[in-house]
C-alpha positions in Angstrom: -4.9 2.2 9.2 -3.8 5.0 6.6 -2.6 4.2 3.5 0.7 5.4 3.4 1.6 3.6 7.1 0.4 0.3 5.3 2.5 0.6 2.3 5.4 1.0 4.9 4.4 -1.6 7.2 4.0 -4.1 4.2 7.2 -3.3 2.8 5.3 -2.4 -0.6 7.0 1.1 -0.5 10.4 1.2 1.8 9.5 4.9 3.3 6.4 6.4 4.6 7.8 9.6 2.7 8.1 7.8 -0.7 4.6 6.4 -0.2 3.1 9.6 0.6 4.8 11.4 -2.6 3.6 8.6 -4.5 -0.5 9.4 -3.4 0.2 12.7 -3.5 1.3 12.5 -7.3 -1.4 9.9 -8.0 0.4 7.3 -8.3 -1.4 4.9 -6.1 -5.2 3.5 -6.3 -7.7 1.7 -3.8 -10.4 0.0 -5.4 -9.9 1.9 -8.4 -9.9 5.1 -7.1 -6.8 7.7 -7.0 -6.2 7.6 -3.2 -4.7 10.3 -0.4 -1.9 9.0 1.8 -4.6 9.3 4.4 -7.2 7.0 3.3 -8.0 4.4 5.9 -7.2 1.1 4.1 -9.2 -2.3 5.4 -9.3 -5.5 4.4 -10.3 -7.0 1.0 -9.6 -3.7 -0.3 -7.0 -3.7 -3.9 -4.1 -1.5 -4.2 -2.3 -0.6 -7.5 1.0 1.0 -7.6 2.2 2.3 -10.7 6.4 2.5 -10.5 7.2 3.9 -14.0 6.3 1.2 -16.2 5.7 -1.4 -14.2 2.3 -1.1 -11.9 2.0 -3.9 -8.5 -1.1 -4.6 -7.6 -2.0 -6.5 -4.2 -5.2 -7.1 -2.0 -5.0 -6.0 1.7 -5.3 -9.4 3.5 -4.7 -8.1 7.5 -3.4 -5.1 9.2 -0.6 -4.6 11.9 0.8 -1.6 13.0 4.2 -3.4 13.0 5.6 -6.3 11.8 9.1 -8.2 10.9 10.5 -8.4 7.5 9.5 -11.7 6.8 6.1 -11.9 8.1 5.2 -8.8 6.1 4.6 -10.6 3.2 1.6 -12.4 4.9 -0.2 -8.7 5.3 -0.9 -8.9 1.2 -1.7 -11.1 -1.7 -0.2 -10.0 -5.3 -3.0 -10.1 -8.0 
């Protein structure tokens, strides 16, 4: 699944818009890495976020293409 459908999907990042302005201005890593909107996320992989001064990070646990609001939660673990 790419990377800025995830972010969507797992209610990380409200918009798939937002979340591809945020790759795009590198602003989002996998594994460490500075990652494109279309990197094809799996599981076990580690997603940081910076939003301003505050940075989220969270493991990929399983992937849907969609889900409901509450069970979107269950898609990610914080770290």
């Amino acid at each position: 699944m790419r990377l800025d459908k995830f972010l969507k999907v797992s209610r990380l990042i409200k918009r798939r818009t937002v979340a591809n302005e945020a790759c795009d201005a590198g602003r989002v890593l996998v594994n460490g890495n500075v990652a494109k909107a279309s990197l094809q996320v799996k599981p076990g992989d580690i997603i940081e976020i910076q939003f301003g001064t505050k940075t989220v990070k969270a493991e990929v646990l399983q992937l849907q293409d969609t889900t409901k609001k509450e069970e979107a939660k269950e898609l990610f673990r914080y770290l």
